[in-house]
C-alpha positions in Angstrom: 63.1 90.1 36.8 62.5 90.9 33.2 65.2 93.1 31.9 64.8 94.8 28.3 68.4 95.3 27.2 72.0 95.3 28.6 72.1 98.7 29.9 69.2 98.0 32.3 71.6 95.6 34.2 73.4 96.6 36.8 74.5 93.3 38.6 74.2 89.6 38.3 73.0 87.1 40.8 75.3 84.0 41.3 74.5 80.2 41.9 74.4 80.1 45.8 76.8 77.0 47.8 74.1 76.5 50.3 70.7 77.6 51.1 71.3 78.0 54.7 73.3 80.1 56.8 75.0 77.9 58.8 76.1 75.9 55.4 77.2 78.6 54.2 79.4 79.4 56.9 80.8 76.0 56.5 81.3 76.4 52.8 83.2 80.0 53.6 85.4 77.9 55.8 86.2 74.9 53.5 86.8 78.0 50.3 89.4 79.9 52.6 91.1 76.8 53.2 91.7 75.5 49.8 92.2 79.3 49.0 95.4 79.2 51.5 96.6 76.1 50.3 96.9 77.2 47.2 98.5 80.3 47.8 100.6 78.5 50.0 101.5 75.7 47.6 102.3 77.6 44.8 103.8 80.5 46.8 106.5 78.1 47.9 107.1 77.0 44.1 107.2 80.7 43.4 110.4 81.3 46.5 111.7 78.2 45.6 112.9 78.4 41.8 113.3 82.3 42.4 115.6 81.6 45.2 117.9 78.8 44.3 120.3 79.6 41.1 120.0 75.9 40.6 116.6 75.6 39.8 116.9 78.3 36.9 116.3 76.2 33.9 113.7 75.9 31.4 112.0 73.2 33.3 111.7 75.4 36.3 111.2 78.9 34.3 108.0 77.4 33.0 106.9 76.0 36.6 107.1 79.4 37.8 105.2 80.6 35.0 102.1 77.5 36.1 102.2 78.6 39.6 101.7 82.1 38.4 99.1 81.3 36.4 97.1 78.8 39.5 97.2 81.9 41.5 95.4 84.1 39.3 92.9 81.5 38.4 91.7 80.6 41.6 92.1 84.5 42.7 89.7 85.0 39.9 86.7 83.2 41.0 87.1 81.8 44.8 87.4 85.3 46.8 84.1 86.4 45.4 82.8 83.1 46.4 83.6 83.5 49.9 82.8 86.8 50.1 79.0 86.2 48.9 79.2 83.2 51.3 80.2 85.1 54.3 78.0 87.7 53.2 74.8 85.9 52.5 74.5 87.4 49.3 74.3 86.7 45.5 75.3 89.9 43.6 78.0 90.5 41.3 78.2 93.7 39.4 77.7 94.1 35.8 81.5 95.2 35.6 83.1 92.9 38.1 81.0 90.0 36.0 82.6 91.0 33.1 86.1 91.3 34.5 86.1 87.8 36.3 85.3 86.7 32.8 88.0 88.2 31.2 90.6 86.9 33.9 89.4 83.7 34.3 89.5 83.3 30.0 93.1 84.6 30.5 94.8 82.7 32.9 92.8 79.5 31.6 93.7 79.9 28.0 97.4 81.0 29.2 97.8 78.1 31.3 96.7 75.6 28.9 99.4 77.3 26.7 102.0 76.9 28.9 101.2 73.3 29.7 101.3 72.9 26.2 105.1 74.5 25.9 106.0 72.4 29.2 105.8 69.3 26.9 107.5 70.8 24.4 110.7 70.9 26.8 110.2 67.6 27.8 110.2 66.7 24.6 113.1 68.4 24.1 115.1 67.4 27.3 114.0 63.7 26.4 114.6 63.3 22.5 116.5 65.7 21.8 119.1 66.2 24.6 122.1 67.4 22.7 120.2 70.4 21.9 118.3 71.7 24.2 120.6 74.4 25.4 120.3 75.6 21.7 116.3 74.9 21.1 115.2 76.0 25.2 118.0 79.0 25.5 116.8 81.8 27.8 115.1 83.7 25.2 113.7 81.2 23.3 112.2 80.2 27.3 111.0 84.2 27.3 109.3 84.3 24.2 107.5 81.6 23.9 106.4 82.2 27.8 105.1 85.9 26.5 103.5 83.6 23.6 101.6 82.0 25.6 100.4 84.6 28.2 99.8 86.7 25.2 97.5 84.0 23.5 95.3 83.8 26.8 95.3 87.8 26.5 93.6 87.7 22.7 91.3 84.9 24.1 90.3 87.1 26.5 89.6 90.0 24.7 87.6 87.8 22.1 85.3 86.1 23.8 84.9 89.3 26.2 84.1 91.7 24.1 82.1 89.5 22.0 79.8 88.4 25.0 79.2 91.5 26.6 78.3 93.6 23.4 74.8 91.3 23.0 71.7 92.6 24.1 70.4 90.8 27.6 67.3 90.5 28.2 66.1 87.2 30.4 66.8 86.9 34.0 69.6 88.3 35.7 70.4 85.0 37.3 73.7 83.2 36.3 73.3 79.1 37.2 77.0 78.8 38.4 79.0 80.3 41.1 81.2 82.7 39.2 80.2 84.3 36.2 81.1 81.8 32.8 80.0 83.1 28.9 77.8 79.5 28.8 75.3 80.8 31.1 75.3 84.7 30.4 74.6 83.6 26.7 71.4 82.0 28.1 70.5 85.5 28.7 71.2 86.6 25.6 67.7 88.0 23.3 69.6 87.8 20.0 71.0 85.9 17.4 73.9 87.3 17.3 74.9 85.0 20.3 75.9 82.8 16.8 79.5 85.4 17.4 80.2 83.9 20.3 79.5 80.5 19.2 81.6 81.1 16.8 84.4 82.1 18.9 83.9 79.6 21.0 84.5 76.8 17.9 87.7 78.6 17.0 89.1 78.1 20.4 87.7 74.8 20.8 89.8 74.3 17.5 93.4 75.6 18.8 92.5 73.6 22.0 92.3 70.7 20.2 95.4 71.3 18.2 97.8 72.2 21.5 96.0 69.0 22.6 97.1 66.5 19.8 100.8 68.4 20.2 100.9 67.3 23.7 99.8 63.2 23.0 102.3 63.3 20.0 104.9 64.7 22.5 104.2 62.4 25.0 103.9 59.2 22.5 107.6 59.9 20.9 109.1 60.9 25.0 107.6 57.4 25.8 109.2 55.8 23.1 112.6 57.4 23.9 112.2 56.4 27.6 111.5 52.5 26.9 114.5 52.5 24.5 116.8 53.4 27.7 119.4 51.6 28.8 119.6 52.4 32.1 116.5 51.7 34.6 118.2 55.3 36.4 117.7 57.4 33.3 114.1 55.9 32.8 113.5 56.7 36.4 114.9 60.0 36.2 112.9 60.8 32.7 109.5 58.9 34.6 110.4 61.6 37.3 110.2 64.8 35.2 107.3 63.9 33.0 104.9 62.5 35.2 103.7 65.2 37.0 103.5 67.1 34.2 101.5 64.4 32.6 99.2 64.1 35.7 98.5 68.4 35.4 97.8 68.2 31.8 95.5 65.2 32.5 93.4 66.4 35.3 93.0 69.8 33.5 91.7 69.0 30.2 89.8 65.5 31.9 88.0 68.3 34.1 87.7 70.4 31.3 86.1 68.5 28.9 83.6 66.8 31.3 82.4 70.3 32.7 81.8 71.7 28.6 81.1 68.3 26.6 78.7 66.7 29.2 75.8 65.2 28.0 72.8 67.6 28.4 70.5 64.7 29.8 72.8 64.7 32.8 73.2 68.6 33.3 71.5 70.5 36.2 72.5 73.3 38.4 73.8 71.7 41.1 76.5 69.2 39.1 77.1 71.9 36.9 78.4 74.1 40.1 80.6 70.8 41.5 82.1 70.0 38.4 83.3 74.1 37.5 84.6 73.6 41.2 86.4 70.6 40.2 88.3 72.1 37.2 88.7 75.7 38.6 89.7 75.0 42.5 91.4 71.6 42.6 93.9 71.6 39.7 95.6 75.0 41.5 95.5 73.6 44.4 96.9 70.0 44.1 99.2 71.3 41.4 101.8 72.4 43.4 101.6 68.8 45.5 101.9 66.8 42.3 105.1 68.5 41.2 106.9 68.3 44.8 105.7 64.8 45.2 108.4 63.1 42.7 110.9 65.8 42.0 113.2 65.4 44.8 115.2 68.6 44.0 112.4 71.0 43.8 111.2 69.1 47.2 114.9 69.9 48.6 114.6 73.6 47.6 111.1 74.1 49.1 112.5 72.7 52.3 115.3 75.2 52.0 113.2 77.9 51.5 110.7 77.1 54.4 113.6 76.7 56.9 114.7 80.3 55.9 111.3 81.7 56.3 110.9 80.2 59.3 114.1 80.4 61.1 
């Protein structure tokens, strides 16, 4: 389906799970599930640090802010998945496609932001414990929160706008399951796609900086730790930054594999498993890696539960 510019297109076509019906009904069931989980998962984080005065600290005010941004991530892409699934179609409109893009930019930029701010206090609580009532206060905690929402708000709007003002012309057919700039600038008929690419570099740029914050964080907490006298405050310290450290690491591992994969080993089909990888499984496990060491936010989810419940 040849189209001659932009305004001729009225919908996309997404990469299809499954061929057949019957996998696709499967694939339906095994989306919903993970969907849940994740809602569930961080949901509970959500009650949990809103519900117990105890749990109001940086630390915790920066969870919160995480388990916001899972749940917009994976609300981004995996309901229309499911619904063209259950549906036994491909189509996303030219609008919706544009709007998935701009969410999914913002909450993944965000979220990398915030990770990046979470070792900041654990830099913080760690090295620097006489102040961190004075360096994390609770506006210090707000602003740099807003910060970093309003940095995945800007990359949105960048790469948006940018991607959606070129000409299309190809196929209407995006090669992944939700609708990612890579693959809609395959459609693109003009240079000017070099924008984009520019765009992309600048990003690619402050990733890489938030990134090298994050390892020098980590290298002077590790130091701190090992200098400990006491094997409680090391297992305490362990405690708090290894979940954290686990997140950042199967983010940007996932991350990096899905956009700096070598183009001999690219196709369709690996393509759509590792975007799953990066996009589905970090909100859902996320919530499981923080309650798995951190007794006292496994205490308060168990609180909050038994209210629900009872």
């Amino acid at each position: 389906m040849q189209m001659s510019n932009r305004s001729t297109i009225t919908e996309f076509l997404l990469l299809a799970f499954a061929d057949t019906r019957e996998l696709q009904l499967l694939h339906f069931a095994l989306l919903l599930g993970i969907y849940l989980a994740a809602l569930l998962g961080n949901g509970l984080i959500l009650s949990a640090v809103a519900c117990h005065h105890h749990l109001h600290t940086p630390m915790y005010f920066f969870l919160l802010n995480l388990a916001l941004l899972d749940v917009g991530s994976i609300s981004t892409t995996l309901p229309k998945a499911m619904a063209n699934a259950l549906w036994d179609t491909r189509a996303i409109s030219y609008q919706g496609c544009a709007a998935q893009v701009f969410f999914f930019l913002f909450f993944i930029a965000a979220e990398y932001s915030i990770l990046t701010v979470m070792a900041y206090d654990r830099y913080i609580a760690i090295c620097k414990p006489l102040h961190y009532g004075s360096l994390l206060g609770s506006r210090a905690c707000a602003q740099m929160a807003a910060a970093a929402w309003g940095s995945g708000f800007l990359n949105a709007v960048l790469h948006t706008a940018t991607t959606f003002s070129l000409p299309l012309c190809h196929d209407n057919a995006v090669d992944q399951f939700f609708c990612e700039i890579p693959h809609i600038l395959k459609l693109s008929c003009s240079d000017s796609y070099l924008r984009e690419v520019g765009a992309v570099l600048f990003s690619i740029a402050l990733a890489f900086g938030c990134f090298v914050f994050i390892v020098l964080s980590y290298v002077q907490i590790f130091r701190a730790v090992l200098r400990m006298p006491s094997e409680q405050g090391r297992h305490k310290a362990f405690s708090t930054c290894l979940p954290h450290l686990a997140v950042i690491s199967l983010f940007v591992s996932t991350g990096i594999f899905s956009y700096l994969k070598p183009p001999s080993i690219s196709s369709p089909s690996l393509d759509l498993v590792v975007s799953f990888l990066y996009l589905v499984v970090p909100p859902a496990v996320n919530p499981l890696i923080y309650s798995m060491r951190n007794q006292e936010l496994k205490n308060a989810v168990r609180k909050t539960v038994s209210i629900h419940v009872s």
